[in-house]
N, C-alpha and C positions, 0 to 999 in steps of 0.2 A: 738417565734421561736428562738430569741437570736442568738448571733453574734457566729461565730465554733473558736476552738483555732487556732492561727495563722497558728504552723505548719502540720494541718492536712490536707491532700490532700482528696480536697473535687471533688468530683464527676463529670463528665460534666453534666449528666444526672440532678443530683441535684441541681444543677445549675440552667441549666434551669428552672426546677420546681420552683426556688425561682424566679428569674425572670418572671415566668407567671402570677405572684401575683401580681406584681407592675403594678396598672392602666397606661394606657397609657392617650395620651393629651385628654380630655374631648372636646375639640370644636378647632380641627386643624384649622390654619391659613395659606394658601396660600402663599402668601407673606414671610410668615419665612421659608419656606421648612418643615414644621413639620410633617415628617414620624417618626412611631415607626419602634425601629430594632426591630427584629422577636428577636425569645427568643432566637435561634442558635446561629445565627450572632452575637449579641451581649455574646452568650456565649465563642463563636469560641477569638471572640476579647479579650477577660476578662482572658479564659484560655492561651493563647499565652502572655498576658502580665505578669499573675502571675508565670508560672510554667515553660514555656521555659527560658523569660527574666530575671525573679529576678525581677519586676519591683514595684509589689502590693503587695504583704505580708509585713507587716509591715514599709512600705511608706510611705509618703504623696502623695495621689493622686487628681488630679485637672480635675473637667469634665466642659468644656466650651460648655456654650450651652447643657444644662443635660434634657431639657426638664423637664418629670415629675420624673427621677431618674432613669432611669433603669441601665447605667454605673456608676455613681456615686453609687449607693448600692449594686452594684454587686462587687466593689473592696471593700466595707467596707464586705459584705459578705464573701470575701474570707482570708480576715484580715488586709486590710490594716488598719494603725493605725490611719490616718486621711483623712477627705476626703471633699473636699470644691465643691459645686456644683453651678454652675451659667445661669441663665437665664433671657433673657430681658422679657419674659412671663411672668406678676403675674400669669396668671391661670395653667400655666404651675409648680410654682416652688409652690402655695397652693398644687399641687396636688404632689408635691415631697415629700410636709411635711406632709402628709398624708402618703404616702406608705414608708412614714422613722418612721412614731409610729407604722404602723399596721403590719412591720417586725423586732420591737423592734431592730433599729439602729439608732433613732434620735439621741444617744448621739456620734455617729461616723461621721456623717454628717452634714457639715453644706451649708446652701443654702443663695446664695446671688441672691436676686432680682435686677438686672443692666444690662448694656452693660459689654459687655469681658472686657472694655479698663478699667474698675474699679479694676481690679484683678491685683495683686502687690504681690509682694516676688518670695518665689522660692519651687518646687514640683520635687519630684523625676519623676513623671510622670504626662503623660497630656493623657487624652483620652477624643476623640470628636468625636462626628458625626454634622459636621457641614451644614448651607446649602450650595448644591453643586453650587448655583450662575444660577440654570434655572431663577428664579423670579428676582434676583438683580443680576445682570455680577458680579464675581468674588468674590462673597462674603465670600466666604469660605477663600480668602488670609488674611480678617484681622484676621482670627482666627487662622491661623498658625501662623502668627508674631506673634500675644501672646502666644501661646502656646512655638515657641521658646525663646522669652524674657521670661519666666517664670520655663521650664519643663528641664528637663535634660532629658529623653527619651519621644517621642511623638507617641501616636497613633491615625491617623487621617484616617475618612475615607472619599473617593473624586469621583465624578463620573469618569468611565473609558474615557479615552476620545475617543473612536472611540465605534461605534456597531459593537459587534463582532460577529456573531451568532454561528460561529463555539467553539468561547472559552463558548459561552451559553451551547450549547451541553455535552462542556466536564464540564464544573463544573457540570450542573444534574447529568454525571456520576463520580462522584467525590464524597469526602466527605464534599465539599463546599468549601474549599480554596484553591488556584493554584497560586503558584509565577507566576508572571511576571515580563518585563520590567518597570521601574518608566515612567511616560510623563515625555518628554523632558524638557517641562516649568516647572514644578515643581520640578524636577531635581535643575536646575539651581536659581528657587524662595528659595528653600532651600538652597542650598549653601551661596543664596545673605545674606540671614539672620540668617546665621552661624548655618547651620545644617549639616548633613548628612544622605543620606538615604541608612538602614542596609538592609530591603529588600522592597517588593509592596506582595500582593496578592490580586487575584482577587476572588470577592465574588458574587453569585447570589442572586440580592434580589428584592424579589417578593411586592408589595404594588396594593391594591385594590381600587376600584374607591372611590375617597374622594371630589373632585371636580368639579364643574360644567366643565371642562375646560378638564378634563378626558371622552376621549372616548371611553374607554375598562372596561372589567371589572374590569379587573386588568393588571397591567403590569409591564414586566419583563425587569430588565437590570443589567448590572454588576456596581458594583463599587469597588474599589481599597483601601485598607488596604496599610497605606503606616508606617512604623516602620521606626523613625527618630531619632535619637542620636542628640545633641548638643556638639557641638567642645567645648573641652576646650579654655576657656581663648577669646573666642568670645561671 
């Protein structure tokens, strides 16, 4: 497949199509939050960082909590120049280093088996889908503090905090992203540890029964695209 040159504007479509290639987690865990992003969503995320922002082409990009790779090889897909992937999952980051030879970009990624708190230095960007803290309260805060100690723009994404069924509505009739208001708390968590936030949007995303603990077949809820800057000089 091989890596595109940096400055060609590549496709959403083909995108995703590279995306649907990469396995998702072979035997999810509970406990960590391990949903895969659909191939959109994570496309939606990938094109907004590369081609509005500036943030991926030619980068250093940092995916915290990359599961089996699909944001972490999605920015080295579109060119970024490096790209470090991290998960506490062994089975999670074997099955990254698999969909990083079988889309010929092992040499662009690299994958570290740890906790977040091992990642040190500094990345133009940070992109995460972390867990949203249903299974552990608030777990998704230590992975914004490193994502701010570490990223100079961040892309996180957080469950919405309220059910909204009305904003359900309109993203189906949408193209699946809708600015919003930022939560208030998280407003303010960023500020405390020298961020700030450029915008929120809100995304539909759909996951199917995975768990004994899952009632439905599948079920729908929004969660929040939140685009973070780091302050100079904090």
């Amino acid at each position: 497949m091989g890596e595109p040159a940096q400055k060609r504007l590549i496709r959403k479509l083909d995108l995703e199509r590279f995306l649907s290639k990469i396995k998702p987690q072979p035997a999810p865990k509970a406990h960590l939050e391990q949903y895969t992003l659909s191939e959109s969503i994570a496309a939606n995320m990938l094109y907004l960082a590369a081609y509005s922002n500036d943030d991926i082409i030619g980068k250093t990009v940092l995916d915290l909590g990359c599961g089996t790779g699909r944001l972490a090889l999605g920015a080295a897909y579109l060119g970024a120049q490096t790209v470090v992937g991290v998960d506490i999952d062994k089975s999670a980051i074997r099955t990254a280093q698999e969909n990083s030879k079988t889309t010929d970009l092992a040499s662009k990624v690299q994958w570290v088996n740890g906790d977040i708190s091992a990642i040190q230095g500094k990345f133009d960007a940070v992109l995460q889908n972390p867990p949203f803290g249903v299974q552990t309260r608030a777990a998704d805060r230590a992975f914004l503090v490193k994502a701010l100690e570490v990223g100079r723009s961040v892309y996180s994404l957080h469950n919405h905090p309220t059910v909204d069924r009305k904003l359900i509505k309109r993203l189906k009739a949408s193209q699946g992203f809708l600015q919003v208001a930022p939560s208030a708390f998280l407003e303010r968590f960023v500020e405390q540890h020298g961020g700030v936030i450029r915008a929120v949007y809100a995304i539909l995303m759909t996951i199917p029964r995975m768990f004994d603990f899952h009632t439905k077949l599948k079920h729908e809820f929004v969660i929040d695209l939140y685009v973070i800057e780091k302050v100079k000089g904090k």
